[in-house]
CHARMM internal coordinates of N, CA and C (Angstrom, degrees):
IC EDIT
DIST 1 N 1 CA 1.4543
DIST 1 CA 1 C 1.5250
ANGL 1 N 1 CA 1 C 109.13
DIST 1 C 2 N 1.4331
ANGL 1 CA 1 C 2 N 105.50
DIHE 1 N 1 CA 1 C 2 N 147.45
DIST 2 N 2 CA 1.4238
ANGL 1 C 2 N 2 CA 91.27
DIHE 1 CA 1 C 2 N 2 CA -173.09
DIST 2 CA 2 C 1.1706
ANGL 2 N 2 CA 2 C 91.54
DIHE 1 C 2 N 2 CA 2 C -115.87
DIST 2 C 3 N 1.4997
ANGL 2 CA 2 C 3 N 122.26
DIHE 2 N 2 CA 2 C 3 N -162.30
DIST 3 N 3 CA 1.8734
ANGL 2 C 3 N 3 CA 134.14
DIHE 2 CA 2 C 3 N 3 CA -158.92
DIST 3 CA 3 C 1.7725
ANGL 3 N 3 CA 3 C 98.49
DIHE 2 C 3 N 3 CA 3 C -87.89
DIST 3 C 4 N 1.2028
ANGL 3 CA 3 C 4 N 130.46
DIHE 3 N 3 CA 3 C 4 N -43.75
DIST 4 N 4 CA 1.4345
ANGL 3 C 4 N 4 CA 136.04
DIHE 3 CA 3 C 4 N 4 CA 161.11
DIST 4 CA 4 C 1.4103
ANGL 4 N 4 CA 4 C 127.87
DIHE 3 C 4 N 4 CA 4 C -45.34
DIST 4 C 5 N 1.2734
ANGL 4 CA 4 C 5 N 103.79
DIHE 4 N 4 CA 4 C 5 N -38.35
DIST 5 N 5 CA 2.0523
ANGL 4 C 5 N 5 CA 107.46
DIHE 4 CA 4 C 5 N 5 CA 171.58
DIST 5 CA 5 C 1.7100
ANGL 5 N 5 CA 5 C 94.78
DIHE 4 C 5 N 5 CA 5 C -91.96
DIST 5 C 6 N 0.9377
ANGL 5 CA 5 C 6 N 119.58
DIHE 5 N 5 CA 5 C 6 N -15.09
DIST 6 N 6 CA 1.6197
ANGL 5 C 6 N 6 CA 122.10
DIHE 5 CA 5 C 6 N 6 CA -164.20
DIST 6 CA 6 C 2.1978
ANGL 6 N 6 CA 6 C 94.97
DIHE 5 C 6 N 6 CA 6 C -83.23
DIST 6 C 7 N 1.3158
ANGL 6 CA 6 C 7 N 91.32
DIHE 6 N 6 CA 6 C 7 N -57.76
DIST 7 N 7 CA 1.6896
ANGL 6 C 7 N 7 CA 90.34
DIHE 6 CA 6 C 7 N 7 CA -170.80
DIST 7 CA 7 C 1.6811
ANGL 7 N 7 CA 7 C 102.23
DIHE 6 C 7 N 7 CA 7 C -73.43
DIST 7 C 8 N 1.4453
ANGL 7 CA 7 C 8 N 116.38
DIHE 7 N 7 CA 7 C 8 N -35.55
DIST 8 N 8 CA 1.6793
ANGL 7 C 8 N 8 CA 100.60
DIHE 7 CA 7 C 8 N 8 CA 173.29
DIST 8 CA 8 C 1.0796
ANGL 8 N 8 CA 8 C 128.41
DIHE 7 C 8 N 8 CA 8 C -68.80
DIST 8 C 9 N 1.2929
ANGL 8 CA 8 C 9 N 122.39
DIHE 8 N 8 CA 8 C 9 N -16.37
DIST 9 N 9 CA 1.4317
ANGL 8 C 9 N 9 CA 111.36
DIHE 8 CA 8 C 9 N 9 CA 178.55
DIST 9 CA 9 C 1.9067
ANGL 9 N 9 CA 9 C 105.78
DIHE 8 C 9 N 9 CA 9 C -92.77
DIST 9 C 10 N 1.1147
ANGL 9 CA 9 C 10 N 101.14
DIHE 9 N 9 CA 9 C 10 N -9.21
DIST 10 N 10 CA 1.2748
ANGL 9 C 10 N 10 CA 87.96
DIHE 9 CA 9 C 10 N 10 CA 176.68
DIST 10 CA 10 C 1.7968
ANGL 10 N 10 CA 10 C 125.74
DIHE 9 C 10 N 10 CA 10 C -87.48
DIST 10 C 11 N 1.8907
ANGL 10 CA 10 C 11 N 87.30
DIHE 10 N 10 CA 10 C 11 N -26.74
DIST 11 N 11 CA 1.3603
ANGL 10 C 11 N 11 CA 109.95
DIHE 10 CA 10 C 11 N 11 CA 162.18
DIST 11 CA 11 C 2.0327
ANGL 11 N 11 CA 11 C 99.14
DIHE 10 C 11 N 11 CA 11 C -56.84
DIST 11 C 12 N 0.9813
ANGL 11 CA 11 C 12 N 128.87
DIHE 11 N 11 CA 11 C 12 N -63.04
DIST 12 N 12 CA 1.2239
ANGL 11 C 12 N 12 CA 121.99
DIHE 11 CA 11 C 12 N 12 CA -173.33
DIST 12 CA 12 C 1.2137
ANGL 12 N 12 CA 12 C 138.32
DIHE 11 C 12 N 12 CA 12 C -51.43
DIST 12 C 13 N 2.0190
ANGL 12 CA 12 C 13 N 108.52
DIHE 12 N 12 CA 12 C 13 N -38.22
DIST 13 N 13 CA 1.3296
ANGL 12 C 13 N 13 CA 109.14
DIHE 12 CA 12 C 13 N 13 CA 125.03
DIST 13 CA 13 C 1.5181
ANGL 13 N 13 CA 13 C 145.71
DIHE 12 C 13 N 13 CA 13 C -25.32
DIST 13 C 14 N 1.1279
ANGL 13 CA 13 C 14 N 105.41
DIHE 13 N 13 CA 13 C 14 N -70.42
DIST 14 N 14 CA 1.6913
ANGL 13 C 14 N 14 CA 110.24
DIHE 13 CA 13 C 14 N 14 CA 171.32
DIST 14 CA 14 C 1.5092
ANGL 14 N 14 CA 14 C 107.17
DIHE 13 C 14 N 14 CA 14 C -61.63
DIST 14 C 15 N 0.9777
ANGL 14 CA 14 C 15 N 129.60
DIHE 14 N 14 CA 14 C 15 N -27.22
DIST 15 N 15 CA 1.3605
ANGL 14 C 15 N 15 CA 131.53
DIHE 14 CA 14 C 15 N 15 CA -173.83
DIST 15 CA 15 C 1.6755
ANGL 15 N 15 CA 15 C 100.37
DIHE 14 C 15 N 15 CA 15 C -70.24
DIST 15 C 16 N 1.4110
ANGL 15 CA 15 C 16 N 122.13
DIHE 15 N 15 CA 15 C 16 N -56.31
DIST 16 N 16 CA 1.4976
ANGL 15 C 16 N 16 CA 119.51
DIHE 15 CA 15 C 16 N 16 CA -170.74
DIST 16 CA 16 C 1.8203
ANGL 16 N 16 CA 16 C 115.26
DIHE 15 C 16 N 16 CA 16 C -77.08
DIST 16 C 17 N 1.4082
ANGL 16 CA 16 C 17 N 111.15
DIHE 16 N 16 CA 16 C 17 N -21.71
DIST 17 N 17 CA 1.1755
ANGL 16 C 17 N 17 CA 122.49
DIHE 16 CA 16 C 17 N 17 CA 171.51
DIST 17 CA 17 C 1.9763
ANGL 17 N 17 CA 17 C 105.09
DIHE 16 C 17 N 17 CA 17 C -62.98
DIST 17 C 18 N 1.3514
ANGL 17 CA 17 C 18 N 116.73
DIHE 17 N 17 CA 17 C 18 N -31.90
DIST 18 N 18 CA 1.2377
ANGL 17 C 18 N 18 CA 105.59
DIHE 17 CA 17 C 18 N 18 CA -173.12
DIST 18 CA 18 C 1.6832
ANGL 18 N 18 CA 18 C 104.46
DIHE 17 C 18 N 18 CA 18 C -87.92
DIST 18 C 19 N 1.7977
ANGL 18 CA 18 C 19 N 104.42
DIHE 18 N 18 CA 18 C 19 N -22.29
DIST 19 N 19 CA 1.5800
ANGL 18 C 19 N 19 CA 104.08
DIHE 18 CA 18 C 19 N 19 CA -179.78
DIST 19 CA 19 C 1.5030
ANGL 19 N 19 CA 19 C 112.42
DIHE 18 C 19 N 19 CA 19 C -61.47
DIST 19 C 20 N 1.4157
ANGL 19 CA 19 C 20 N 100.50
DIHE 19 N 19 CA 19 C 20 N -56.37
DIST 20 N 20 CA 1.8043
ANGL 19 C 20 N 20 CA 106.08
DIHE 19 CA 19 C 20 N 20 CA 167.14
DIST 20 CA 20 C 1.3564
ANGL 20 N 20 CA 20 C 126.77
DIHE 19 C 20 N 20 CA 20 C -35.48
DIST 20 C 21 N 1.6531
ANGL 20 CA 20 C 21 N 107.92
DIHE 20 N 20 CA 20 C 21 N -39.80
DIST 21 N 21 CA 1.4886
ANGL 20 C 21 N 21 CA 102.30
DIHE 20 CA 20 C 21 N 21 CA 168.01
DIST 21 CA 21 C 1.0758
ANGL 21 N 21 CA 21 C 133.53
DIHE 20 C 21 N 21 CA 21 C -76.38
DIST 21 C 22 N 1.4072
ANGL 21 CA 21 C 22 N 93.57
DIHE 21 N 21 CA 21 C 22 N -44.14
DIST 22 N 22 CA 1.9450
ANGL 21 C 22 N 22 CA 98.39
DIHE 21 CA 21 C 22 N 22 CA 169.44
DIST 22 CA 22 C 1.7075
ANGL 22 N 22 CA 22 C 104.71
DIHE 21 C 22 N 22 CA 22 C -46.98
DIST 22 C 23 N 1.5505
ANGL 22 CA 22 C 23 N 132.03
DIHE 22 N 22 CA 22 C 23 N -46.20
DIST 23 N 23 CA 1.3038
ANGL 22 C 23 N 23 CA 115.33
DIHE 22 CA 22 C 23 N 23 CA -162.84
DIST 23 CA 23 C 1.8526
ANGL 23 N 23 CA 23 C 98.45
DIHE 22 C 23 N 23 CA 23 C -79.78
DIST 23 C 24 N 0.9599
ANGL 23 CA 23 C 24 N 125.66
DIHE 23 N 23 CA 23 C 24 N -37.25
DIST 24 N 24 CA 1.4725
ANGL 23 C 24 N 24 CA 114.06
DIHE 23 CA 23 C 24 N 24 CA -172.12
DIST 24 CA 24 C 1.2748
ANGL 24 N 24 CA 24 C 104.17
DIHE 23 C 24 N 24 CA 24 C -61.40
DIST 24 C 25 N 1.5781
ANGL 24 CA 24 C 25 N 117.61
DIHE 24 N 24 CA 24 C 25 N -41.02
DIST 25 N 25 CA 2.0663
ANGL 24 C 25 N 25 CA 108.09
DIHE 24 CA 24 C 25 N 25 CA -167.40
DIST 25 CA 25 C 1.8337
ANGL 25 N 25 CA 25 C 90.59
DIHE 24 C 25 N 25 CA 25 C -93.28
DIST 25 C 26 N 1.3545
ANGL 25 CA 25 C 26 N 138.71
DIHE 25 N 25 CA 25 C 26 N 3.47
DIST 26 N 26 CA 1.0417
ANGL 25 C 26 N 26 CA 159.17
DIHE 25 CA 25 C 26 N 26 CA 177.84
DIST 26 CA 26 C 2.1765
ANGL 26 N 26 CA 26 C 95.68
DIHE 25 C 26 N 26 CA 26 C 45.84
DIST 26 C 27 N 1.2382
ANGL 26 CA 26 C 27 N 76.81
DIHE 26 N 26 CA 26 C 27 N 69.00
DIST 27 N 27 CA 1.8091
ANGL 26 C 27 N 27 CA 96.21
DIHE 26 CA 26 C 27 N 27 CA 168.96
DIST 27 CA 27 C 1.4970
ANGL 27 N 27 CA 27 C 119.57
DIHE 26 C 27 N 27 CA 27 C -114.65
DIST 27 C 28 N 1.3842
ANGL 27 CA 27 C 28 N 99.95
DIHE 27 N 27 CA 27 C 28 N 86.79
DIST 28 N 28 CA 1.2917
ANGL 27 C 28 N 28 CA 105.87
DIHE 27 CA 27 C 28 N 28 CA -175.93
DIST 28 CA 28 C 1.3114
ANGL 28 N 28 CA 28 C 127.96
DIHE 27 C 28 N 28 CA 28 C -41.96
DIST 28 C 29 N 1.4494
ANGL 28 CA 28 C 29 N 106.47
DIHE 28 N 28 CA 28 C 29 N -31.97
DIST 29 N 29 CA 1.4473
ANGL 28 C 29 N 29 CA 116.43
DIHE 28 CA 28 C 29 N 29 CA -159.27
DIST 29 CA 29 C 1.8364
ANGL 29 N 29 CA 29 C 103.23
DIHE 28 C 29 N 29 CA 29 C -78.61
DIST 29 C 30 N 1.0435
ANGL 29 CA 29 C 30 N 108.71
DIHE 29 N 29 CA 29 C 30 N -34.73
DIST 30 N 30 CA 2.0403
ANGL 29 C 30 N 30 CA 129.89
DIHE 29 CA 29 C 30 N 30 CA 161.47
DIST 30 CA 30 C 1.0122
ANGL 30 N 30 CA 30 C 98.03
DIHE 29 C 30 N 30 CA 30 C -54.08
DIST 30 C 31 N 1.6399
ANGL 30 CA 30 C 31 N 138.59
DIHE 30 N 30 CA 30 C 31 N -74.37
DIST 31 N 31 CA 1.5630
ANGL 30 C 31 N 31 CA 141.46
DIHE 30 CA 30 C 31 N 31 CA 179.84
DIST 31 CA 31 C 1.1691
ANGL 31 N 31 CA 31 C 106.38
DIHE 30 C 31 N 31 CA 31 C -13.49
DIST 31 C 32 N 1.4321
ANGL 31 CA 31 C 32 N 97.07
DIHE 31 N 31 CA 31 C 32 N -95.90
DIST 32 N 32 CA 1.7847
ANGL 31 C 32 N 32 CA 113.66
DIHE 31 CA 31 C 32 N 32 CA -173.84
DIST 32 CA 32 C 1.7179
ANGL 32 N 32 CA 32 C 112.58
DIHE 31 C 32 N 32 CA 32 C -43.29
DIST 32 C 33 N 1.7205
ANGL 32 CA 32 C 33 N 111.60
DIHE 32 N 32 CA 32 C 33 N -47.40
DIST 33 N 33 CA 1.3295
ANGL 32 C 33 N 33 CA 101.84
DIHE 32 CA 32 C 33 N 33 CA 171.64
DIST 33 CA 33 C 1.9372
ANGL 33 N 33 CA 33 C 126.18
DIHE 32 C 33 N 33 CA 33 C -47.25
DIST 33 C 34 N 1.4751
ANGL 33 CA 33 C 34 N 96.00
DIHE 33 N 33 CA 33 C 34 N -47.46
DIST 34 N 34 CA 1.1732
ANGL 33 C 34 N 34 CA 99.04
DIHE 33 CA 33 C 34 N 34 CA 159.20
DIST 34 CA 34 C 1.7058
ANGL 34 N 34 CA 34 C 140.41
DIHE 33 C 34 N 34 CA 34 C -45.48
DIST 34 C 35 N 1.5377
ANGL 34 CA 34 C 35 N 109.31
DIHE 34 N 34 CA 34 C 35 N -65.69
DIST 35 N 35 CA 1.1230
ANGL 34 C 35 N 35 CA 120.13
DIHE 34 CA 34 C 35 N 35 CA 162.14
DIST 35 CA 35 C 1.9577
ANGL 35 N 35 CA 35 C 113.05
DIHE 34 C 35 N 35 CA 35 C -41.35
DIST 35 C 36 N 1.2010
ANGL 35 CA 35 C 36 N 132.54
DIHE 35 N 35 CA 35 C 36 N -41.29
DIST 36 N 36 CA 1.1072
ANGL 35 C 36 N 36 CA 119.54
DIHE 35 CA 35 C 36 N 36 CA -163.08
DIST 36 CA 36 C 1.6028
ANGL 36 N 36 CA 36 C 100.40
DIHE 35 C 36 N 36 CA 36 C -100.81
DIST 36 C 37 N 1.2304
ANGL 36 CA 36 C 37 N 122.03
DIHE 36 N 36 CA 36 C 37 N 7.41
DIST 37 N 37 CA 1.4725
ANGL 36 C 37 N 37 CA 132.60
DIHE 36 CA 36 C 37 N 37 CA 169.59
DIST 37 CA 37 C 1.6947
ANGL 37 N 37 CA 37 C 91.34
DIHE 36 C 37 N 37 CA 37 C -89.47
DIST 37 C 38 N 1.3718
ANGL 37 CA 37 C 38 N 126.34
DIHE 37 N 37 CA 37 C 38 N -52.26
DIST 38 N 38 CA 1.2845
ANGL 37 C 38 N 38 CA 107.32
DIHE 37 CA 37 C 38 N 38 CA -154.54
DIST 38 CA 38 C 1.6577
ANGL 38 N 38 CA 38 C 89.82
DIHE 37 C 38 N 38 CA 38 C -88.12
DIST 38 C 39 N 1.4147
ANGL 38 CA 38 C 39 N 131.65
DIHE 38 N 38 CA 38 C 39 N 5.55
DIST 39 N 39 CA 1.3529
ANGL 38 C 39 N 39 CA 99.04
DIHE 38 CA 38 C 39 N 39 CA 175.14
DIST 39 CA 39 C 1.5972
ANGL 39 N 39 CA 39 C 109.42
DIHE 38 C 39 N 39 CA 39 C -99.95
DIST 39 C 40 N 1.3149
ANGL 39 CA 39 C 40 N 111.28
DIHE 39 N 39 CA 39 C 40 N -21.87
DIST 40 N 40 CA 1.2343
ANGL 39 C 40 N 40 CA 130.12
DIHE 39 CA 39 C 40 N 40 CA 174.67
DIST 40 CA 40 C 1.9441
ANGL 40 N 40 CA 40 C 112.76
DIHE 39 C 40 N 40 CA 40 C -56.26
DIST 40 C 41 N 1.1257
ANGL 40 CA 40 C 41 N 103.35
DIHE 40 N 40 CA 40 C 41 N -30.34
DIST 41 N 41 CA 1.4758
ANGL 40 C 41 N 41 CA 133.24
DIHE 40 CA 40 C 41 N 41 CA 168.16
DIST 41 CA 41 C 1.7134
ANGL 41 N 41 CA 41 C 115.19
DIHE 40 C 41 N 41 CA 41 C -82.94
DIST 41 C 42 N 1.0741
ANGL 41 CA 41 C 42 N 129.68
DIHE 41 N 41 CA 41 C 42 N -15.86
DIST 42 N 42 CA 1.6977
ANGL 41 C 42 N 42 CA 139.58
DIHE 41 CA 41 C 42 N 42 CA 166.20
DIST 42 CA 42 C 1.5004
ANGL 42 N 42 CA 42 C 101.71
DIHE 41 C 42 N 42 CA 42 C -93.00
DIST 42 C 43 N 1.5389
ANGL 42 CA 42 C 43 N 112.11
DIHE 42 N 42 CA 42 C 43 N -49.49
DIST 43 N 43 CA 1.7584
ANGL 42 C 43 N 43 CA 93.77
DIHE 42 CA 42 C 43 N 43 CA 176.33
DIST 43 CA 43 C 1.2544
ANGL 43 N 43 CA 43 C 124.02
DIHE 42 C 43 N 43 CA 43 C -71.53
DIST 43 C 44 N 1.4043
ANGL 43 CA 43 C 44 N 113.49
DIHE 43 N 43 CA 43 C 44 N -30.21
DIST 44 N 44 CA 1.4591
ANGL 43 C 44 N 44 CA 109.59
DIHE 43 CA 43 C 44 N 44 CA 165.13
DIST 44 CA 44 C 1.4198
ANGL 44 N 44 CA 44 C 117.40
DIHE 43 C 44 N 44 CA 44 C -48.17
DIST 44 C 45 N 1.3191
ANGL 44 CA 44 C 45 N 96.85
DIHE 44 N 44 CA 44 C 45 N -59.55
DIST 45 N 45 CA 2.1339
ANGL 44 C 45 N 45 CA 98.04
DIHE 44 CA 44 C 45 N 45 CA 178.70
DIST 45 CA 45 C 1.3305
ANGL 45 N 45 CA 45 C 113.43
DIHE 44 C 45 N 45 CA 45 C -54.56
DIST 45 C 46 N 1.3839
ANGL 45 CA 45 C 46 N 123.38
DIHE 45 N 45 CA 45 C 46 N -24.47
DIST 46 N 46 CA 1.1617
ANGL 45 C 46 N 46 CA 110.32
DIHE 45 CA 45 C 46 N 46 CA 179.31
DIST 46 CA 46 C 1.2634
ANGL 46 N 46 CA 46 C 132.23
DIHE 45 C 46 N 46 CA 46 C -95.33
DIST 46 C 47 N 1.8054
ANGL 46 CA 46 C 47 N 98.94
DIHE 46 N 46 CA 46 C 47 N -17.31
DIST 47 N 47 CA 1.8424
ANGL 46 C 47 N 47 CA 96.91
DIHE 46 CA 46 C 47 N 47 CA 151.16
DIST 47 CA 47 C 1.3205
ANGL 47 N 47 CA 47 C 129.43
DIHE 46 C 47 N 47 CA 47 C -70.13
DIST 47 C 48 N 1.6118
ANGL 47 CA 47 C 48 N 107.67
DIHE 47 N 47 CA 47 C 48 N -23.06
DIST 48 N 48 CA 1.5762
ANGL 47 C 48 N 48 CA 106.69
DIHE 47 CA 47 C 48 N 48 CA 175.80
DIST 48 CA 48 C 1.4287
ANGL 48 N 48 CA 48 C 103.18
DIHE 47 C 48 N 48 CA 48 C -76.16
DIST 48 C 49 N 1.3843
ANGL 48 CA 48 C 49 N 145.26
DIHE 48 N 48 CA 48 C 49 N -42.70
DIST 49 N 49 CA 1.5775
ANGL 48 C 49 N 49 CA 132.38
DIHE 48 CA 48 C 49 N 49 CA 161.75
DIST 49 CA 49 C 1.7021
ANGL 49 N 49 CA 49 C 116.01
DIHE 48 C 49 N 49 CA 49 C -45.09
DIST 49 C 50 N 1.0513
ANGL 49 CA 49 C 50 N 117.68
DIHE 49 N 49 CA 49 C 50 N -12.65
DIST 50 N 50 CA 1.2838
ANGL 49 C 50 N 50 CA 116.55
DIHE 49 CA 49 C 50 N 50 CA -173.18
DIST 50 CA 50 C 1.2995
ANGL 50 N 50 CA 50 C 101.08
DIHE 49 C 50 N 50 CA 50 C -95.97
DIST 50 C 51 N 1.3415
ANGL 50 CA 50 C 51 N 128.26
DIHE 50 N 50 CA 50 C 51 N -48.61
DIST 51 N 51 CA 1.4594
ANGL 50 C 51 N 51 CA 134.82
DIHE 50 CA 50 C 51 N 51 CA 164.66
DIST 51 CA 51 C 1.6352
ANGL 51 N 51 CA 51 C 122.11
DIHE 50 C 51 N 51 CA 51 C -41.96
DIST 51 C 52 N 1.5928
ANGL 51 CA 51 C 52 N 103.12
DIHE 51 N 51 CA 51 C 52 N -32.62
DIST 52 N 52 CA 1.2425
ANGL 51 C 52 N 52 CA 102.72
DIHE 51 CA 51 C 52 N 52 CA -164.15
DIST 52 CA 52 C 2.0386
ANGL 52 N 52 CA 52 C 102.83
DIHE 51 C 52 N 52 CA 52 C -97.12
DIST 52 C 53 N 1.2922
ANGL 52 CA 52 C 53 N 113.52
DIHE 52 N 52 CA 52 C 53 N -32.55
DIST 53 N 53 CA 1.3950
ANGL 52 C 53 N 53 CA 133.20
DIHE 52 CA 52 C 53 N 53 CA 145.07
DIST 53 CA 53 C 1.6015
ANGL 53 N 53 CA 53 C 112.54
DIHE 52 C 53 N 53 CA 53 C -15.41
DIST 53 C 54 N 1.8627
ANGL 53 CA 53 C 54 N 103.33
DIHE 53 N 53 CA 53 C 54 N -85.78
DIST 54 N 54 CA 1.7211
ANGL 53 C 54 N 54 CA 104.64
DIHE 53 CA 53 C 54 N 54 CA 159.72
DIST 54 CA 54 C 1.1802
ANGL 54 N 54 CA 54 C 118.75
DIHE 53 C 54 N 54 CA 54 C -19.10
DIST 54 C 55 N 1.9559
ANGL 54 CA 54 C 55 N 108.09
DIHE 54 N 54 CA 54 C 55 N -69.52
DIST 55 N 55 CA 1.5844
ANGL 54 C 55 N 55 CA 103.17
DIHE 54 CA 54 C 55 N 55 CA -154.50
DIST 55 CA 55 C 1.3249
ANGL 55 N 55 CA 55 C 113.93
DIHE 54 C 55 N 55 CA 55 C -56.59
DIST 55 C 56 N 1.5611
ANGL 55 CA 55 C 56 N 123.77
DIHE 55 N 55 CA 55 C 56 N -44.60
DIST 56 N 56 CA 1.0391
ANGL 55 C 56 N 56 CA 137.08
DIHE 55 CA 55 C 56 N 56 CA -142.37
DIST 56 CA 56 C 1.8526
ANGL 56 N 56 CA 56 C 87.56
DIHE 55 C 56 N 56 CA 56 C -89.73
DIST 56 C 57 N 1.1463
ANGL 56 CA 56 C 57 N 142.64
DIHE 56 N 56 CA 56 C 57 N -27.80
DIST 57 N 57 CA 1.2472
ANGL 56 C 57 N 57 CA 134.82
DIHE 56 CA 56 C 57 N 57 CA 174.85
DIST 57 CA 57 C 1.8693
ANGL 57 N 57 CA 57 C 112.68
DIHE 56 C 57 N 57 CA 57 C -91.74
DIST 57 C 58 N 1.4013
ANGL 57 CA 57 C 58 N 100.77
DIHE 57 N 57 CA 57 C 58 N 13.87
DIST 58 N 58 CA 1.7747
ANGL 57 C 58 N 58 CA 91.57
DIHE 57 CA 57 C 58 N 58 CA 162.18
DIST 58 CA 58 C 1.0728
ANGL 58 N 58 CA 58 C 123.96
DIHE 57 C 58 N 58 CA 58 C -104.52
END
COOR INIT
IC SEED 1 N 1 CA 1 C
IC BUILD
């Protein structure tokens, strides 16, 4: 794993932990913050899989 799949998924973590909150105290404005943390957190992971994809095919 490299440092790019490592910080997005954790970003994606933290990202759904704030979506969950926003829906339980039903704070929209947390929701969406959330949601765009955890997607912002999937593209990261998925450039670091893409990186690691390369290495492993040169």
């Amino acid at each position: 794993m490299n440092k790019d799949q490592i910080k997005g998924r954790v970003e994606e973590v933290k990202g759904k932990v704030k979506e969950v909150t926003g829906n339980i105290l039903d704070d929209k404005g947390l929701k969406l913050e959330g949601n765009i943390q955890k997607n912002v957190g999937k593209a990261k992971a998925g450039f670091g899989d893409l990186k690691e994809d390369l290495k492993k095919n040169q």
